[in-house]
N, C-alpha and C positions, 0 to 999 in steps of 0.2 A: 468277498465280492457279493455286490446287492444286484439279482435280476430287476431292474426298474417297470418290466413288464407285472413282474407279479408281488413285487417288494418282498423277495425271501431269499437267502443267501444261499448263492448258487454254488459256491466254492469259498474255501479257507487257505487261506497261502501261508506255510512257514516261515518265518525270517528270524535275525536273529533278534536282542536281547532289545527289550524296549524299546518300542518302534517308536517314533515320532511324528514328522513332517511327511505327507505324502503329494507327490504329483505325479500329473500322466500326460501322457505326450501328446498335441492336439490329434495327432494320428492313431491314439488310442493302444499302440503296438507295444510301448514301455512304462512302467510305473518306477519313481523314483524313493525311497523311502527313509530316515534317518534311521539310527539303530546309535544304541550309549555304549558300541563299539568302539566311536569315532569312524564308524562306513555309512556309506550312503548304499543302499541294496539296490541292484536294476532288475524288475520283475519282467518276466516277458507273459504279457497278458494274455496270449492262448494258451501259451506252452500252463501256464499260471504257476510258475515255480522262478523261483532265484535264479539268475544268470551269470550273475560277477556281481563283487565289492569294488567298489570306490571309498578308499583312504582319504578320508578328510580331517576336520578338527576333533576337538575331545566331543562336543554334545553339539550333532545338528538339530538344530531346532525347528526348522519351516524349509519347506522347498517349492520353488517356482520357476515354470518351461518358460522358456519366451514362446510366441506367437509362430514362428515358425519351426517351434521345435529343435534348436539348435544347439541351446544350451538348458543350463539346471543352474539355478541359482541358490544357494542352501546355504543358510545361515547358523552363524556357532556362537553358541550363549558363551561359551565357557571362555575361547581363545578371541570373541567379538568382531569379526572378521566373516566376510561371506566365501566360499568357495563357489567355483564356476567348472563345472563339466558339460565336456564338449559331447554330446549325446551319439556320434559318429563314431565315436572309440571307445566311449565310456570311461574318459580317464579324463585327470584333473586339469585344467588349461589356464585358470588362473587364481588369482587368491584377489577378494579385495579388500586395502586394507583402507581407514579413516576413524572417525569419532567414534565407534560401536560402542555398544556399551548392554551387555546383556542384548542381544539382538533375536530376535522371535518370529513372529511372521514376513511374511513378503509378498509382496504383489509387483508382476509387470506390466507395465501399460501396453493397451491394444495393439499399438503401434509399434510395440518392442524396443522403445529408446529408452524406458527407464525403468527402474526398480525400486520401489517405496518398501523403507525397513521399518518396521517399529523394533525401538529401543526399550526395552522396560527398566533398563539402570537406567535414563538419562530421561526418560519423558519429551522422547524427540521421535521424530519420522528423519530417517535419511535418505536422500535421492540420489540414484547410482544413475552414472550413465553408463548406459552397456558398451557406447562403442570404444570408449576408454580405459571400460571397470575401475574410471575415477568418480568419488560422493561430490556433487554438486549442491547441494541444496542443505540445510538442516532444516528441520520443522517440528518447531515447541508445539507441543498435542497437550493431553491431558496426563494423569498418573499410570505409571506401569500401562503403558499403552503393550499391546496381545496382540492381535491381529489384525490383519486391512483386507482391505475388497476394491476393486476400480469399477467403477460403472462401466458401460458396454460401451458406452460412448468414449473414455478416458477423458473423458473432464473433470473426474472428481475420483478420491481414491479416500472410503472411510474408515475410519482405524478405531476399538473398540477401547475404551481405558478404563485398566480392570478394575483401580485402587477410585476413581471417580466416578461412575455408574453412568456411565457415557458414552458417547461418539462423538468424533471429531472428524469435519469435514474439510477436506485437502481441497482445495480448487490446484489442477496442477499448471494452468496454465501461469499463474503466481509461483505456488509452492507455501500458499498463505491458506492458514483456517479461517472459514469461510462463513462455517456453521459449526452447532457444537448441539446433539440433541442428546435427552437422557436415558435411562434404559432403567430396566430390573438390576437385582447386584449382579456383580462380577460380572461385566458382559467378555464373551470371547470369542468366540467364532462368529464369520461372518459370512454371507454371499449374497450376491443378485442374481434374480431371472433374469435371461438373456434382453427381455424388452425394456427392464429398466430404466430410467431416464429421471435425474432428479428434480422436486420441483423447485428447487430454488436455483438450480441453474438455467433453468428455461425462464421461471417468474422475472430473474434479476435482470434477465436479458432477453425480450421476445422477440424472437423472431418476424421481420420485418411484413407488413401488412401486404396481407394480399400470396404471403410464402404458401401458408398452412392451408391444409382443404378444409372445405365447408364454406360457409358465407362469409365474408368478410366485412364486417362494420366495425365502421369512425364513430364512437359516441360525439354528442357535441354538447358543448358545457350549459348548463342551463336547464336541459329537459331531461328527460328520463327516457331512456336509449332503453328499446324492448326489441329482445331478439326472437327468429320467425319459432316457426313448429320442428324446424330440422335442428341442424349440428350447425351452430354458431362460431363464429370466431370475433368475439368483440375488445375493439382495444380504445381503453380511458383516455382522458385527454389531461391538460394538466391542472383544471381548476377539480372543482368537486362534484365529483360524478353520480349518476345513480343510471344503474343501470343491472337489470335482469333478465338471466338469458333466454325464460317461460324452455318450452320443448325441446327435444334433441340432445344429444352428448357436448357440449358448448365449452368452449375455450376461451375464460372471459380474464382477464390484462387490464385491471384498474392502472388507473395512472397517477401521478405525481402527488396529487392532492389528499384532501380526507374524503373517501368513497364510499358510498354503500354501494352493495353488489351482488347478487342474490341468482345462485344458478339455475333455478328452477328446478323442473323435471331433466329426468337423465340422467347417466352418470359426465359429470362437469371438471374440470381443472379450472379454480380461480386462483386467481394470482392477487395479493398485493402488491403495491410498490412503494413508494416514499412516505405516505401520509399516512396519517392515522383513521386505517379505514373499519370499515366492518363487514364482516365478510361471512356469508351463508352459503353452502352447498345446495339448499332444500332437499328435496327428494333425490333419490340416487345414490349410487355409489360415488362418491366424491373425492376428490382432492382440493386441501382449501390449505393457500402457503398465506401468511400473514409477510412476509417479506421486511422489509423496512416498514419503522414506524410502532405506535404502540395500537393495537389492531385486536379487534374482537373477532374468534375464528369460531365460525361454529359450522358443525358439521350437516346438523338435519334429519332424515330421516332414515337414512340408510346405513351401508357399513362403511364408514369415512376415513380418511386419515387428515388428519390435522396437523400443522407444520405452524410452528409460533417466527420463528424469522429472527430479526434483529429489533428492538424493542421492548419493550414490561405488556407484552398479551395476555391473553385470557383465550383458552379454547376451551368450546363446548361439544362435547361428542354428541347430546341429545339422545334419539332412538336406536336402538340397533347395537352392532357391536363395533365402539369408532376407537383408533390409533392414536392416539395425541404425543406429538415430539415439540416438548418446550425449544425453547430458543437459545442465543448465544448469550443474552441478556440477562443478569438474576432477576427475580423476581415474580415469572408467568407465573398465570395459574391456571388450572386444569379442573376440569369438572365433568363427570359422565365419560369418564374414557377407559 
């Protein structure tokens, strides 16, 4: 156990033989752990010692609480198949069975209605529904897909693919990849900060004018839309836009068309959307999504992250130390990142 106050380990807990998948209970009171026993271990985190075995398959692989804590979801590479413990007894409550196939991590959405598998026999994501523990969904990912994450919002659940050097991006309200960004080798483990928010779900669909605080501007097609000295909210219109946000942290939403779009000062979120636009952070810490379209993303001068979208992009990270995540599309290219 890591004190997060001082990041030094405050305590060592025994368990048994090759430990695996670990979860903890949102009330912090139980830790759940796999062991190539075929047990699941329940730790009690004051006591910080073992409490009881749970009997499950040959190799638990990943284990995951639901949201209120009710249940453990633990999946088994070997027999493909998830087990469900009821966290009330600490005993096994159901099995669930469908397509598994070498099954590995897991994640449950915010809401607790579902559970995303990655399969690494099968290069699929499976969607359980919890109040059935029947799979709904299959979802073709990438190779030997490892592990997932859901964003805080449960809109999006990203799964690493270890044999592709990738991520693949779940939209769950589909159960369709969405996005597909690339990585260093072997990616595998994953997480979000709690504020997360992806920019291609917000870019692909912004939220309606006049929601978001700060100023709110209609560019109009024709002239070149200049936003104030504050925190801007500017949204494109459908022909071709130009538009710059100058000062303030600015929220700029090109639209339909081929845009240029330039976020000035501050750290900015620009969005593209359908056209073939071009797209500048300038100064700032930035987020710059190319969205649809074949789009030129460039970061500017700060520490940026760059998002290529669906399209043949190009991003430039420019100064500083910038993030660049090609697109679903072969072909981006990358420069300074």
């Amino acid at each position: 156990m890591i004190d997060t106050a001082t990041n030094t380990v405050s305590a060592t807990i025994a368990v048994s033989d090759s430990p695996r998948g670990l979860a903890i209970t949102p009330d912090g009171s139980k830790g759940y752990v796999g062991t190539s026993l075929g047990t699941v271990e329940v730790i009690d985190t004051q006591a910080k010692t073992v409490v009881k075995s749970v009997l499950v398959g040959p190799s638990p692989s990943g284990a995951a609480v639901t949201p209120d804590g009710s249940r453990v979801y633990v999946s088994d590479s070997e027999n493909d198949l998830l087990s469900v413990i009821d966290t009330a007894t600490d005993t096994l409550a159901d099995v669930v069975l469908g397509n598994f196939a070498a099954p590995a991590g897991l994640v449950v959405t915010p809401g607790g209605d579902r559970v995303y598998v990655t399969n690494e026999g099968s290069d699929q994501v499976l969607v359980v529904d919890t109040n059935s523990n029947g799979v709904v969904a299959e979802v073709a990912v990438g190779s030997e897909p490892r592990d997932a994450a859901v964003t805080p919002d449960g809109t999006e659940v990203w799964v690493t693919n270890n044999n592709d050097d990738n991520l693949s991006v779940i939209d769950t309200a589909t159960n369709t990849v969405g996005a597909t960004y690339g990585t260093q080798d072997e990616p595998r483990g994953l997480a979000f900060t709690p504020g997360f928010s992806s920019p291609d779900s917000i870019c692909a669909a912004p939220p309606p004018f006049g929601t978001l605080p700060g100023n709110n501007v209609q560019a109009k097609p024709g002239i070149i839309t200049v936003g104030t000295k504050g925190d801007d909210v500017i949204y494109g219109t459908g022909g071709k836009d130009n538009i710059a946000g100058m000062g303030g942290n600015d929220v700029v939403f090109a639209g339909s068309g081929d845009d240029q779009v330039y976020g000035g000062d501050g750290d900015d979120l620009v969005c593209g959307r359908a056209g073939n636009d071009n797209l500048s952070g300038d100064s700032g810490a930035d987020i710059v999504s190319g969205n649809a379209g074949n789009d030129e993303v460039a970061g500017g001068k700060g520490d940026d992250q760059l998002f290529g979208g669906a399209g043949v992009d190009h991003l430039a990270g420019g100064a500083n130390t910038d993030t660049c995540a090609p697109g679903i599309t072969p072909g981006d290219t990358m420069a300074d990142c």
